[in-house]
C-alpha angles and dihedrals in degrees: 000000000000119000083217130029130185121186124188097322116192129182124170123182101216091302103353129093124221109168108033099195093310103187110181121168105206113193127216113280099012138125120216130177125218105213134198156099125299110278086022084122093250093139104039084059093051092052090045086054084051100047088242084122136020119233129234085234149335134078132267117204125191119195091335096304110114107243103168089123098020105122116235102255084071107058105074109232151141123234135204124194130196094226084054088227098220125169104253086212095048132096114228096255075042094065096039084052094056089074101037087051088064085064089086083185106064135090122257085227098048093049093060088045093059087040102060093043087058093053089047083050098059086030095245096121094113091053099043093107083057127099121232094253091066087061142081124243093251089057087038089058093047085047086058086049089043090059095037097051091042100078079060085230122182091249146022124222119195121196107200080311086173111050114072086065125080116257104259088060106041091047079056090046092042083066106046087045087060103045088042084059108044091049090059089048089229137171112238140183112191117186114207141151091211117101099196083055093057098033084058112037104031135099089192129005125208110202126197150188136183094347100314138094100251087187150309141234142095134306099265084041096048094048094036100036111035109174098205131018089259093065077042107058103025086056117080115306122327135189114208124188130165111245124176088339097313136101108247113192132186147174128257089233091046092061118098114216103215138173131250097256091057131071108279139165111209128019103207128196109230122236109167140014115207114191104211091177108257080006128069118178121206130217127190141121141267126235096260084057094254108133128236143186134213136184135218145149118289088228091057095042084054083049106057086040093237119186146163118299093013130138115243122174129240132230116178107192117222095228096046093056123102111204131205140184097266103284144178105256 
């Protein structure tokens, strides 16, 4: 039996629809991403999860205990936001300690107990007497998961924990989310619209668009195996080109550079060169004017000799090709 279940879930705002039937299965002690663009209806799933907002229909079950109409206060989580939410007059055990004090139950004793082996946890003891104002964003937003897996709750719910952090930093906490995670053993939805965040620290991945599942998997399932050109394309970089009356479509890594006298598929024409350090990435165009990518190693690029407004050849491997009905991309 799922941890989480979601079943035909359906949300409209006055006209619009937000949730069109969304049905997810989340098992115990995994961490899934919901993906997607921005007003895809990612975190109005996530709040209706979290019985921050009531759904049209459907059902949410939560091991195995139906919660469709269960308040919030009731189902036990944790919950991460992207703005961090900390309290400016707090102290950082302060702020761990806000939660723990609403468990009338518990010792005083007890709760700065759990308090301080959260902030061990996220390696923030040593900072716990600071305000909010003396961190960094990236100890602002550990403080926030502090505070969250402190009340030691059944799940974990993260809300673009990530993006309001620059990217050094958010490729460090990504990590430490990860391995924070996977030591509690905790079950854990993360919404994102990046698609790195959810390649690297997910089990499965859902992702959406325009109020529908578009599919499901797991990372290397969802960028090796995209079931329709939108995965395809919202994952990570994809070539398209029309062949006998279907969409081909192909990655940048999966293309062989060749040269005339072998068998090849495309000449292209090269537009652009972009160094990515051990990476370049090649851009150019193929004979019916649609563009393509292709990457390589920079070694091999200095190698060939490849520069701007050159001609490379093309060899499409047919493993390596991904065919749809003919589609618009």
């Amino acid at each position: 039996m799922p941890f989480l279940e979601i079943i035909n879930i359906v949300k409209k705002f006055d006209k619009q629809i937000a949730l069109s039937d969304i049905s997810v299965e989340i098992e115990k002690g995994e961490l899934v991403c919901i993906l997607g663009p921005s007003g895809c209806g990612k975190t109005t799933l996530l709040r209706i999860i979290a019985g921050l907002e009531t759904a049209n229909s459907g059902q949410i079950f939560i091991d195995g205990v139906d919660a469709t109409f269960l308040p919030a206060a009731k189902r036990n989580f944790g919950i991460v936001f992207q703005s961090y939410a900390l309290f400016p007059n707090m102290t950082v055990i302060g702020n761990v300690l806000f939660g723990l004090r609403q468990k009338k139950w518990m010792a005083k004793s007890d709760m700065h107990t759990k308090a301080c082996e959260a902030l061990r946890l996220v390696d923030l003891f040593e900072h716990k007497d600071k305000f909010p104002r003396q961190l960094s964003g990236g100890m602002q937003q550990r403080t926030a998961l502090a505070r969250a897996v402190a009340l030691s709750p059944s799940f974990l719910l993260l809300d673009e924990p990530l993006s309001a952090l620059d990217a050094k930093v958010r490729q460090k906490l990504r990590g430490e989310i990860r391995a924070i995670q996977r030591s509690l053993g905790i079950t854990t939805v993360m919404v994102t619209h990046d698609q790195e965040e959810a390649l690297t620290m997910a089990d499965r991945i859902v992702v959406m668009n325009n109020a529908v599942v578009e599919q499901i998997g797991t990372p290397r399932e969802i960028y090796n195996h995209p079931t329709n050109p939108f995965v395809a394309n919202f994952i990570g970089t994809m070539n398209f080109y029309q062949h006998d009356g279907q969409t081909c479509a192909i990655r940048p890594e999966n293309i062989v550079i060749t040269n005339r006298k072998s068998h090849y598929d495309f000449a292209a024409h090269v537009k652009a060169l972009e160094f990515k350090g051990p990476m370049t990435r090649v851009h150019g165009t193929l004979p019916d004017m649609s563009e393509v990518c292709m990457d390589i190693s920079s070694e091999a690029a200095s190698e060939m000799r490849l520069n701007e407004n050159g001609t490379v050849f093309l060899k499409m491997p047919q493993e390596n090709l991904i065919n749809y009905a003919n589609t618009a991309v």
